[in-house]
Backbone as a chain_set.jsonl record, in Angstrom:
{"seq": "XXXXXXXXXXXXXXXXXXXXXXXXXXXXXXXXXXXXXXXXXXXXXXXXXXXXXXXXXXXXXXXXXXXXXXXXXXXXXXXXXXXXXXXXXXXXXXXXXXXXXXXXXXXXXXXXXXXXXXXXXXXXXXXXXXXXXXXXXXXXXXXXXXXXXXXXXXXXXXXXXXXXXXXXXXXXXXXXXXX", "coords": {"N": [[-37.49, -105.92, 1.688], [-35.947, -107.775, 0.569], [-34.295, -110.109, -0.212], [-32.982, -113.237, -3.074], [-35.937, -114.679, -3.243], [-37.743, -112.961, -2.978], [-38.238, -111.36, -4.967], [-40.538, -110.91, -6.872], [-40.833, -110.665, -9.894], [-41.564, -109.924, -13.508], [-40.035, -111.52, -16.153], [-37.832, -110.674, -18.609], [-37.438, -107.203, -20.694], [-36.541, -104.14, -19.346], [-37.23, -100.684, -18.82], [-35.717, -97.979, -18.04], [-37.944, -95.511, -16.107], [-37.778, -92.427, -16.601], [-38.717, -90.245, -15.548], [-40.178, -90.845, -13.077], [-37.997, -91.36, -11.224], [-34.795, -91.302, -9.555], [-31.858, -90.268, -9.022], [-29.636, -89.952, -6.446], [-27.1, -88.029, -4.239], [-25.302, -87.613, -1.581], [-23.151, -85.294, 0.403], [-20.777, -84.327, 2.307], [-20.736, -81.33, 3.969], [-18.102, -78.756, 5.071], [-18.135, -80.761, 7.023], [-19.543, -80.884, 9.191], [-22.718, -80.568, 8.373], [-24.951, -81.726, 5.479], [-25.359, -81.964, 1.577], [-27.233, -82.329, -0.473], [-27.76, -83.749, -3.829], [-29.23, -84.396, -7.467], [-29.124, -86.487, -9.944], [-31.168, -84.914, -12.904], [-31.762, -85.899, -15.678], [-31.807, -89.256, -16.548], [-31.371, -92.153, -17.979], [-31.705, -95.96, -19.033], [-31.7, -99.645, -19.008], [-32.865, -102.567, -17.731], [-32.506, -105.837, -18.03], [-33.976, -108.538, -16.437], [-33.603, -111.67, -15.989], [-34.859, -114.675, -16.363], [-34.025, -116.845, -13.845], [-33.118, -114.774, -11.803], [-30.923, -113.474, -10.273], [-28.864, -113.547, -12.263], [-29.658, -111.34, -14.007], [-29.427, -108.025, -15.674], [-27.788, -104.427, -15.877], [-28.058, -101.896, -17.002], [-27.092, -98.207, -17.368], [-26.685, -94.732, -17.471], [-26.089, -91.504, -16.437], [-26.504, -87.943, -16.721], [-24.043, -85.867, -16.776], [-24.694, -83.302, -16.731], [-27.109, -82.401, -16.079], [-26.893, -82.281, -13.17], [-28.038, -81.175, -10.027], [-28.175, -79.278, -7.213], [-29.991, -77.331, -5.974], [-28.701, -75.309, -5.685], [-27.582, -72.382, -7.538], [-24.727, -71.874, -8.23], [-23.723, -74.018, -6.613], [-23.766, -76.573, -8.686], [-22.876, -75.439, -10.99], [-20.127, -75.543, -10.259], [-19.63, -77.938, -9.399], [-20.27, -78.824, -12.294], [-17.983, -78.31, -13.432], [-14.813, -78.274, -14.465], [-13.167, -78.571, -11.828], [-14.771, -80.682, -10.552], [-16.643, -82.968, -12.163], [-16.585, -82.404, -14.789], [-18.188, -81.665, -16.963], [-18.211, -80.781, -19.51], [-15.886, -82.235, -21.068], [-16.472, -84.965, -20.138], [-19.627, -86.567, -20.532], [-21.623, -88.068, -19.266], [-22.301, -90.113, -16.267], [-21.956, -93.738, -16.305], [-22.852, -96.925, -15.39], [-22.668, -100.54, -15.199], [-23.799, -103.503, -14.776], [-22.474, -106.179, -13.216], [-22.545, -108.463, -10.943], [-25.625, -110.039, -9.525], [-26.927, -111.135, -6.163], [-29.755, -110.948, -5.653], [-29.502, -109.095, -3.275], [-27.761, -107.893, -3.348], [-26.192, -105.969, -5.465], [-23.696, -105.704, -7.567], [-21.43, -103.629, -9.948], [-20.027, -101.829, -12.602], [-18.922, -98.363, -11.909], [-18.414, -96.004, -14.42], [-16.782, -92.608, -13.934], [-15.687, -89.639, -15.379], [-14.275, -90.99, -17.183], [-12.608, -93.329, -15.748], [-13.15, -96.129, -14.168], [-14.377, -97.991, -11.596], [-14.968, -100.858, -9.135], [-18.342, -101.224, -7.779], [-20.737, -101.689, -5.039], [-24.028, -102.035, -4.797], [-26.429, -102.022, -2.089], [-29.676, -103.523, -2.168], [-32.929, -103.094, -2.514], [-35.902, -104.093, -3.075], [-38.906, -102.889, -4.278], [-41.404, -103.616, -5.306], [-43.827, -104.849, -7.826], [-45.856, -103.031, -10.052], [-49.891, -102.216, -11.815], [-50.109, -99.074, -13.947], [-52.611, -96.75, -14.337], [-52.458, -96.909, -16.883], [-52.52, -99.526, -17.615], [-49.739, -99.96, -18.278], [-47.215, -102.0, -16.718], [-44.879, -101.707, -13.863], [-41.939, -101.408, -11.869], [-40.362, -101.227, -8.793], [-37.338, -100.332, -7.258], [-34.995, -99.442, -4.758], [-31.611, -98.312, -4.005], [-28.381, -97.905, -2.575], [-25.239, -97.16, -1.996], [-22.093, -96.56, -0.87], [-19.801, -94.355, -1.885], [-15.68, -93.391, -2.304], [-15.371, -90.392, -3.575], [-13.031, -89.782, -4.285], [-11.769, -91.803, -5.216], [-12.524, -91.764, -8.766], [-11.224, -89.693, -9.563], [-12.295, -87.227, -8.348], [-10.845, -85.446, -7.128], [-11.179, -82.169, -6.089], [-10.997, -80.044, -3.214], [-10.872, -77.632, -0.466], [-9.596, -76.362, 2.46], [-10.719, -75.63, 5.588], [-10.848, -72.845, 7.895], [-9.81, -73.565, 11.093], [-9.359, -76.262, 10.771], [-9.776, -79.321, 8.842], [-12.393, -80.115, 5.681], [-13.691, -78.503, 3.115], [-15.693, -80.17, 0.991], [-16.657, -83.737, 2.003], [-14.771, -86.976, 1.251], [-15.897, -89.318, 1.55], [-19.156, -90.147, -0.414], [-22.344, -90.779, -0.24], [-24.353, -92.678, -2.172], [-27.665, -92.528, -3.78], [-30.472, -94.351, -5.023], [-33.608, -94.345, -6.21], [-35.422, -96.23, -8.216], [-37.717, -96.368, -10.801], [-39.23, -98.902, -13.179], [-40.207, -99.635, -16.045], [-41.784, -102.1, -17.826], [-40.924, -103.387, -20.874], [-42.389, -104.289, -23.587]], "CA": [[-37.735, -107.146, 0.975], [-34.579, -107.997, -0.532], [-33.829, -111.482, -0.715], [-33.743, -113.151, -3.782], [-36.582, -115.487, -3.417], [-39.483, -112.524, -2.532], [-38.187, -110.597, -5.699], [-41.408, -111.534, -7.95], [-40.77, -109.477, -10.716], [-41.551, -110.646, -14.873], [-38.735, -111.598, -16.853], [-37.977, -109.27, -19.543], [-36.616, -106.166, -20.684], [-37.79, -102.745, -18.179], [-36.716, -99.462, -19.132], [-35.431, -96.305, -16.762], [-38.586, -94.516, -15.943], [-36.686, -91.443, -15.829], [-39.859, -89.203, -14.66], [-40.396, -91.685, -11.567], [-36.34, -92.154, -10.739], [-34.142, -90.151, -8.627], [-30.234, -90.932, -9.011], [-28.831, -88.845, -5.952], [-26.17, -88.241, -3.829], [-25.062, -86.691, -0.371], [-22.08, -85.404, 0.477], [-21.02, -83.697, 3.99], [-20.153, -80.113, 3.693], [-17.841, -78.299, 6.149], [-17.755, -81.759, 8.085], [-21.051, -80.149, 10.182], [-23.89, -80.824, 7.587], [-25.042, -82.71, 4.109], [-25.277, -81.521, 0.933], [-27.828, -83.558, -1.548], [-27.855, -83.565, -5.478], [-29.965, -85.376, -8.048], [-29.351, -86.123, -11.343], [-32.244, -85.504, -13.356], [-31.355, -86.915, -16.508], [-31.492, -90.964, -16.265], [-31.982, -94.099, -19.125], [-30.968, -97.314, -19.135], [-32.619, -101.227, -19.186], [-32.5, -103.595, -16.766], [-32.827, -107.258, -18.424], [-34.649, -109.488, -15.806], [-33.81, -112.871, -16.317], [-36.284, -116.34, -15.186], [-32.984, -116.287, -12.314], [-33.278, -113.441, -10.983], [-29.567, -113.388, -10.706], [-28.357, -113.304, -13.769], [-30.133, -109.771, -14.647], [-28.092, -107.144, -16.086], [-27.92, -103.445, -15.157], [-27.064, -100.658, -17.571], [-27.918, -97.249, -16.801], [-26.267, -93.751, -18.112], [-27.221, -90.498, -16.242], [-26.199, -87.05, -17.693], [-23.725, -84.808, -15.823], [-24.821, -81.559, -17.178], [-28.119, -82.464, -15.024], [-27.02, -82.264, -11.682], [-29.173, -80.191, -8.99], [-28.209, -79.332, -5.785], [-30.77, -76.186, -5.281], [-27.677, -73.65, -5.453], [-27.43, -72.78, -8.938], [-23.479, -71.797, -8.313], [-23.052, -75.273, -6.267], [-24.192, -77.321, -9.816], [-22.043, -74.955, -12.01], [-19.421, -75.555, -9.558], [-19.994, -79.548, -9.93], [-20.317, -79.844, -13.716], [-16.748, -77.636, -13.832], [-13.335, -79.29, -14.398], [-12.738, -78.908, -10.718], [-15.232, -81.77, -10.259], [-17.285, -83.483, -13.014], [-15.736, -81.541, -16.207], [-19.484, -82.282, -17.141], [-17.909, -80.562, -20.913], [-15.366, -83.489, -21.086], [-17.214, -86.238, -19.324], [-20.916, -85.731, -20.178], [-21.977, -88.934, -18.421], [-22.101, -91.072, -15.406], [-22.269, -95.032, -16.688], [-23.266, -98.101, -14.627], [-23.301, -101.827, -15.789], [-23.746, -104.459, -13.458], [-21.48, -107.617, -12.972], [-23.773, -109.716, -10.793], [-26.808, -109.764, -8.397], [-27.358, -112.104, -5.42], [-30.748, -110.145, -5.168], [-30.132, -108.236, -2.208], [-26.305, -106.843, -3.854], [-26.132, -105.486, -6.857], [-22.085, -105.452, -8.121], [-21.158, -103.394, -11.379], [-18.783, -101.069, -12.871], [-19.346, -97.408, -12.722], [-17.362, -95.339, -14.939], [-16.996, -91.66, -13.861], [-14.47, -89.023, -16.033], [-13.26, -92.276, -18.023], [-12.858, -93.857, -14.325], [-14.462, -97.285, -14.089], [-14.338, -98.687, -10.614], [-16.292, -101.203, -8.859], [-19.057, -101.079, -6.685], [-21.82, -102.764, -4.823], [-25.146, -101.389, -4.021], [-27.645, -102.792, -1.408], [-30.525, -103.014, -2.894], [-34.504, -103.055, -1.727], [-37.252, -104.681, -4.285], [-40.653, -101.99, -3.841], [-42.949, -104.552, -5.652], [-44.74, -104.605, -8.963], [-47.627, -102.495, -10.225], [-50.024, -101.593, -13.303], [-50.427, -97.74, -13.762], [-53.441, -96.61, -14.694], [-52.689, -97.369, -18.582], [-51.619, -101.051, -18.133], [-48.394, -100.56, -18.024], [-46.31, -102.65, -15.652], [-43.882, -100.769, -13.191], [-41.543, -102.239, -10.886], [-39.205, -100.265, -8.032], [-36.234, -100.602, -6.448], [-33.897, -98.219, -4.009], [-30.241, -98.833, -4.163], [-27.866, -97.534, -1.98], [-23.857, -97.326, -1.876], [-21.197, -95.05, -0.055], [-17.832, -94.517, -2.377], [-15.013, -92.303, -2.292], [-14.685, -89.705, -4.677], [-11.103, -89.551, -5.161], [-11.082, -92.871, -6.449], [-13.081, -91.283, -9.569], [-10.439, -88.229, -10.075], [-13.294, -86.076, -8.092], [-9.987, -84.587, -5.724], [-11.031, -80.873, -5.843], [-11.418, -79.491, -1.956], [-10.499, -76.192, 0.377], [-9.342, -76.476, 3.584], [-11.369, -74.694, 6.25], [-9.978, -72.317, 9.092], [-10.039, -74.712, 12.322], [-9.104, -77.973, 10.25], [-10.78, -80.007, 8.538], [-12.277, -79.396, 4.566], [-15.264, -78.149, 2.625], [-16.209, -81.433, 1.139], [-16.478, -84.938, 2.589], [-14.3, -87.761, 0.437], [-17.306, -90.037, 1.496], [-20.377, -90.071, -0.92], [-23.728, -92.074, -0.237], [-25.224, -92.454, -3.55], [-29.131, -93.021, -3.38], [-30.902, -94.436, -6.344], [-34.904, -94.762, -6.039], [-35.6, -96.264, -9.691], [-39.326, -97.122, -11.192], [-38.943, -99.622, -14.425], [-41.18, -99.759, -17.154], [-41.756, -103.516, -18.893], [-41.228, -103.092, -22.163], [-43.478, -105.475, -24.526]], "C": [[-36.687, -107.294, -0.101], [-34.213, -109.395, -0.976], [-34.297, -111.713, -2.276], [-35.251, -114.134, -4.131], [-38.058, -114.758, -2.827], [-38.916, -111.562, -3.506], [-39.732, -111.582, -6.903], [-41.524, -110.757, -9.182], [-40.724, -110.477, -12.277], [-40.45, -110.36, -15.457], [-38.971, -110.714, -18.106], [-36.917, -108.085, -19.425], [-37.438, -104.632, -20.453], [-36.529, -101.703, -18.569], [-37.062, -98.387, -17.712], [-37.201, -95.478, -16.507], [-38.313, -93.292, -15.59], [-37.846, -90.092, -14.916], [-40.368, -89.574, -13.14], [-38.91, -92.287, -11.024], [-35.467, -91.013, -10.019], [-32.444, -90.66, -8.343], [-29.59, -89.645, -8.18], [-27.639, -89.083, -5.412], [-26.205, -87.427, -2.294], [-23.622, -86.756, -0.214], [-22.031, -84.314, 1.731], [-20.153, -82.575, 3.657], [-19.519, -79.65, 5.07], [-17.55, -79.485, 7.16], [-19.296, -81.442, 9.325], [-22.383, -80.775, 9.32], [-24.12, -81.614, 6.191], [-25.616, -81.962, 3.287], [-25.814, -82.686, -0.049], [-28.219, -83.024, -3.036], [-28.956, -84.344, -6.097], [-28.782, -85.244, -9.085], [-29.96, -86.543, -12.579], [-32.444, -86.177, -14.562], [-30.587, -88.26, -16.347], [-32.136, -91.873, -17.335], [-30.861, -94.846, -18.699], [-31.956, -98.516, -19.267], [-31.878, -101.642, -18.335], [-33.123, -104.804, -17.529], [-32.824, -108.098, -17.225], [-34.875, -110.53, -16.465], [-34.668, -114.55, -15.426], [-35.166, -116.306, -14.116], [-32.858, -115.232, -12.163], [-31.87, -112.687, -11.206], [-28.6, -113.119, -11.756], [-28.909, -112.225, -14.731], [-29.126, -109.031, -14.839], [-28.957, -105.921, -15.483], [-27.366, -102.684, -16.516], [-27.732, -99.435, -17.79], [-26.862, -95.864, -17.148], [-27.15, -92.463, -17.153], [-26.211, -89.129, -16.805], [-25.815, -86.133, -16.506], [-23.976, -83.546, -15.869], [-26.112, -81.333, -16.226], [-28.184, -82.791, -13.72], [-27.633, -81.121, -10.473], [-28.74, -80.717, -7.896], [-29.31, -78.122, -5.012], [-29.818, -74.823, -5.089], [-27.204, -73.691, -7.563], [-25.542, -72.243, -9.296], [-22.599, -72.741, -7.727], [-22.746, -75.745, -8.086], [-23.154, -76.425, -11.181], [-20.336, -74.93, -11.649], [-18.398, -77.249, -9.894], [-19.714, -79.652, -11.39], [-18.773, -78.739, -14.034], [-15.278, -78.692, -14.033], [-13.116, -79.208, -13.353], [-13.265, -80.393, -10.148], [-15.725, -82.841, -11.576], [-16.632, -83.589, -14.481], [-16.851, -81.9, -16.971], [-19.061, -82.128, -19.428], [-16.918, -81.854, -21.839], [-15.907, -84.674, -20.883], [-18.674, -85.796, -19.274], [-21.905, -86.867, -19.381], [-21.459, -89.63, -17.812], [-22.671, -92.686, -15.968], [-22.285, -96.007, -15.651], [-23.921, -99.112, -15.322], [-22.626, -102.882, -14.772], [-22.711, -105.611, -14.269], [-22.036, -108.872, -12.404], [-24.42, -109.167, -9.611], [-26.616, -110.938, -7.616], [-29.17, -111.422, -4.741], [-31.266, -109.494, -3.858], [-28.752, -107.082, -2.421], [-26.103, -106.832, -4.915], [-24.511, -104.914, -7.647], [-22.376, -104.868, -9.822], [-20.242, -102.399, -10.725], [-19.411, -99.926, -13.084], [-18.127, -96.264, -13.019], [-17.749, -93.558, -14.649], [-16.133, -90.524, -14.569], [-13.437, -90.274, -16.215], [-12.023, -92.978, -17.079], [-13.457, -94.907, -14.466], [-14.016, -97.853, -12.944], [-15.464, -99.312, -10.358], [-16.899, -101.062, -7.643], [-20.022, -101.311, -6.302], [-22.954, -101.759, -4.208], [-26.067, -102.199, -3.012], [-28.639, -102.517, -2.05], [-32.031, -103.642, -2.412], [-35.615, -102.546, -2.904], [-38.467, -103.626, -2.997], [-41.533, -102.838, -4.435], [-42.884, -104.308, -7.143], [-45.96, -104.196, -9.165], [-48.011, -102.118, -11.203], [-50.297, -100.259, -12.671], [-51.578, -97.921, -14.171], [-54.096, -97.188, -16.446], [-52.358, -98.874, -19.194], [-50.652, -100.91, -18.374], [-47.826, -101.004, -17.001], [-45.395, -101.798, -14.999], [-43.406, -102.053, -12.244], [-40.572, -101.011, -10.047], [-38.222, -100.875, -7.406], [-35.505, -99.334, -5.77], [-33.022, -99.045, -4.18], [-29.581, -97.89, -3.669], [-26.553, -97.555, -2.049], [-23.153, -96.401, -1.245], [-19.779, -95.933, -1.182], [-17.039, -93.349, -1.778], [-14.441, -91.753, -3.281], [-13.73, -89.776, -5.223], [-10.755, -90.656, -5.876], [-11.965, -92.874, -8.124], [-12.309, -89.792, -10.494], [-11.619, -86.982, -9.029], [-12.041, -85.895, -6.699], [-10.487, -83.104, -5.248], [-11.648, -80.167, -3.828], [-10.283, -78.005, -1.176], [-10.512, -76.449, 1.814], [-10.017, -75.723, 3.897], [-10.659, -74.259, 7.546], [-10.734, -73.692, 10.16], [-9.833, -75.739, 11.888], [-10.342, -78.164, 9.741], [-10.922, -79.842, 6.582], [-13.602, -79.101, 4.43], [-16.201, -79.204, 2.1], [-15.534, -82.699, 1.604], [-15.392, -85.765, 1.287], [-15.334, -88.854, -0.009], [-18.699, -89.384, 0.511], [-21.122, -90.693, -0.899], [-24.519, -91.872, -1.498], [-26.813, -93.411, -3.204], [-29.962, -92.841, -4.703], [-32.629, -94.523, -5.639], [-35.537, -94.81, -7.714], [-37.311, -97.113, -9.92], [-38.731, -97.09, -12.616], [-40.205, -100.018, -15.204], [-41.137, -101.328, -18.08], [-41.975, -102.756, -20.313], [-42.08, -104.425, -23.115], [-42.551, -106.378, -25.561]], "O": [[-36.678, -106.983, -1.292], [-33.857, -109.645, -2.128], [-35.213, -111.127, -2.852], [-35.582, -114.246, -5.311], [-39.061, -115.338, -2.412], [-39.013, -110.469, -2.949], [-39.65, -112.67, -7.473], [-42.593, -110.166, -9.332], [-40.067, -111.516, -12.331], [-39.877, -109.271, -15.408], [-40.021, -110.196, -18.486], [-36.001, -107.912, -18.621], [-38.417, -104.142, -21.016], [-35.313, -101.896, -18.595], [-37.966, -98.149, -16.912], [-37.192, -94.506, -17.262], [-38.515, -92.919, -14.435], [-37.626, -89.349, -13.96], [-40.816, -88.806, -12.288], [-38.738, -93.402, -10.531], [-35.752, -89.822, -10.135], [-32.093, -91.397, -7.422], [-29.151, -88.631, -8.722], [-26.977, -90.052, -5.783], [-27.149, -86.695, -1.998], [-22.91, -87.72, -0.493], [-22.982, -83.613, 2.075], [-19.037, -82.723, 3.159], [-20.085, -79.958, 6.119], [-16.78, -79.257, 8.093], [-19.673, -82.227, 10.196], [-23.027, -81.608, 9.959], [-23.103, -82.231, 5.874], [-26.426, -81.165, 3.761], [-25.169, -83.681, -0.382], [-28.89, -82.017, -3.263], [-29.667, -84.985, -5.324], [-27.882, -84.408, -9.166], [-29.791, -87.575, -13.229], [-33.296, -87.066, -14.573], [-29.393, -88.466, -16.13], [-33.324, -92.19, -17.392], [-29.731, -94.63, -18.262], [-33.085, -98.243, -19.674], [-30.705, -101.376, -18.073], [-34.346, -104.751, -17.661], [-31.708, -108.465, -16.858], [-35.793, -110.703, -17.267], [-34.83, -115.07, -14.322], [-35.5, -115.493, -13.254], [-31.959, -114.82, -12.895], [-31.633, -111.727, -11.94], [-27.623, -112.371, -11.751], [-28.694, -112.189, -15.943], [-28.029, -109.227, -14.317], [-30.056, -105.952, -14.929], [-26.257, -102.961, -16.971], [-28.838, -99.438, -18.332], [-25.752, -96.355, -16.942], [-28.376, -92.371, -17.086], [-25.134, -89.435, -17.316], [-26.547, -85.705, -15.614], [-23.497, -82.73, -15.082], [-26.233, -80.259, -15.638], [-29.101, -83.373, -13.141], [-27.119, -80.008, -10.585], [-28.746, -81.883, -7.501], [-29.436, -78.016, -3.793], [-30.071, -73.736, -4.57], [-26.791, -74.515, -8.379], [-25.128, -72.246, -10.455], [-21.378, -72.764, -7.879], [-21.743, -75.359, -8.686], [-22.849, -77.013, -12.218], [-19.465, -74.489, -12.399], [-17.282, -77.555, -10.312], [-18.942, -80.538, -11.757], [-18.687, -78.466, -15.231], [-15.102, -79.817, -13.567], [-12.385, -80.195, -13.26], [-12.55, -81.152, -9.495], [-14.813, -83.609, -11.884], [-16.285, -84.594, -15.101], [-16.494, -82.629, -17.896], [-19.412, -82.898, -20.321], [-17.187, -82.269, -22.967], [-15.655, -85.502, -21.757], [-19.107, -84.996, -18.445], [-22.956, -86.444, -18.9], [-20.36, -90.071, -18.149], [-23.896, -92.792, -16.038], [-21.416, -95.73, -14.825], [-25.024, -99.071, -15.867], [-21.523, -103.027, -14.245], [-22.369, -105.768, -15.441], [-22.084, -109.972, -12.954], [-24.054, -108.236, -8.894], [-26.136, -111.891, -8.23], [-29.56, -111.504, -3.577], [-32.392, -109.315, -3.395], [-28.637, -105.951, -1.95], [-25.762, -107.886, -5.451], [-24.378, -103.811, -8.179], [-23.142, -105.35, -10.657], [-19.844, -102.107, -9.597], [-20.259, -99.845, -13.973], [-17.271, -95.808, -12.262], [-18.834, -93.141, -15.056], [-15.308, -90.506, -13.655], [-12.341, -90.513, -15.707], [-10.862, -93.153, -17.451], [-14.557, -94.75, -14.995], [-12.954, -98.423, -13.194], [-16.578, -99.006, -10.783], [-16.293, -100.831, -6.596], [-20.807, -101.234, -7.247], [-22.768, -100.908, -3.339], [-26.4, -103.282, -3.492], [-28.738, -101.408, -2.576], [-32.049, -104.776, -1.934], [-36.0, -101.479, -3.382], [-38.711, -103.609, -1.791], [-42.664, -102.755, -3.955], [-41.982, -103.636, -7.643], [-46.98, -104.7, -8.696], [-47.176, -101.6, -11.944], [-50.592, -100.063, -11.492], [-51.904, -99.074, -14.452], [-55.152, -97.56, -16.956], [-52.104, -99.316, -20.315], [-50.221, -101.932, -18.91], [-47.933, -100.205, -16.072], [-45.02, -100.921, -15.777], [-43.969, -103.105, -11.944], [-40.14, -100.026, -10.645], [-38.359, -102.036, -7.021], [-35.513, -98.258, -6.368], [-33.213, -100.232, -4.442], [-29.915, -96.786, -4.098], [-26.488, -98.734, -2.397], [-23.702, -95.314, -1.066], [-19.212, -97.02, -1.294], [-17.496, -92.524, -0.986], [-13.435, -92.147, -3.871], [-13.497, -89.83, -6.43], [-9.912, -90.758, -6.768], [-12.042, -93.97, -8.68], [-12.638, -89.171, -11.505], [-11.465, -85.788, -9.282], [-12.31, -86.164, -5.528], [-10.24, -82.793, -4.083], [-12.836, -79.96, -3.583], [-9.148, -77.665, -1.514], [-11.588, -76.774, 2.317], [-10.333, -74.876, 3.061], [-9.995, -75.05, 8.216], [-11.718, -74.418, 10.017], [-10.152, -76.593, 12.715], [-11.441, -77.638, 9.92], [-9.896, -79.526, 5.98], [-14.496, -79.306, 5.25], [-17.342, -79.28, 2.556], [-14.316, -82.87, 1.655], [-15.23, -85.055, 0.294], [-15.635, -89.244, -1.137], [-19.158, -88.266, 0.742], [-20.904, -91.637, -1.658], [-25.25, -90.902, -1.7], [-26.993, -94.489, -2.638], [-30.164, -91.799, -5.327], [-32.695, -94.801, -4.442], [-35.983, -93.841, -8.329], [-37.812, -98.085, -9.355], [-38.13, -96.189, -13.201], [-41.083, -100.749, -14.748], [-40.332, -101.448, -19.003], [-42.794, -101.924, -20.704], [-41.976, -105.589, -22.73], [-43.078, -107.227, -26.279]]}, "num_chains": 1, "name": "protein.A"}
């Protein structure tokens, strides 16, 4: 349900639910298999305007909190070979425009700002238990690292390398109305 004319969502300003959000990634190891991250530190606001369209996006997640389940991948990741998580301690994203089913902004990675479009898929609106409002969305994109400075790779015997250039980034975000 993407279009924008079955987005029913209240105008306003909705905050990151960062305990209900999941900002990941996959990336293809060896060329054989996939390799998926989070990262669990995420804020930002989304301003939902009466056009739908004209909503903004700005969203910050924290490179020192990346998880892949190998705790020498993730120390691997937030190193100057990739991230330099000590230099660059966040990933930034602020939108440009919506047609409410593509979501265009700029995300800046190691003082990097390219652009890039997500597909994106409205989950509805709901109260929690405490009256607060929630809303969801998934968002989807494939970039390529290297245009971020993320070059670092190892050739593997038989051709080929250890990581992909391709990355599918996979957002699943729940937004909090703020009052």
């Amino acid at each position: 349900m993407s279009a924008t004319t079955e987005l029913q969502i209240p105008a306003g300003t909705w905050a990151v639910d960062a305990s209900h959000t999941e900002v990941g990634f996959v990336a293809r190891h060896l060329m054989v298999s996939k390799v998926r991250g989070t990262f669990r530190e995420v804020s930002g606001t989304v301003e939902i305007a009466e056009d739908v369209t004209k909503s903004t996006v700005d969203v910050t997640a924290q490179i020192a909190s990346v998880e892949t389940g190998s705790a020498d991948r993730d120390t691997h990741l937030k190193s100057g070979d990739f991230f330099d998580a000590e230099t660059y301690p966040t990933m930034h994203f602020v939108s440009t425009s919506f047609d409410g089913a593509t979501l265009t902004g700029d995300l800046t990675i190691k003082d990097v700002t390219k652009p890039v479009s997500f597909e994106v898929d409205f989950g509805g609106v709901g109260q929690d238990p405490w009256g607060n409002t929630k809303a969801g969305f998934e968002a989807t994109t494939t970039v390529n690292r290297k245009d971020w400075g993320l070059t670092w790779n190892a050739a593997v015997e038989g051709g080929g390398v250890l990581v992909s250039d391709k990355i599918t980034i996979n957002i699943d975000v729940q937004l909090a109305k703020q009052a």
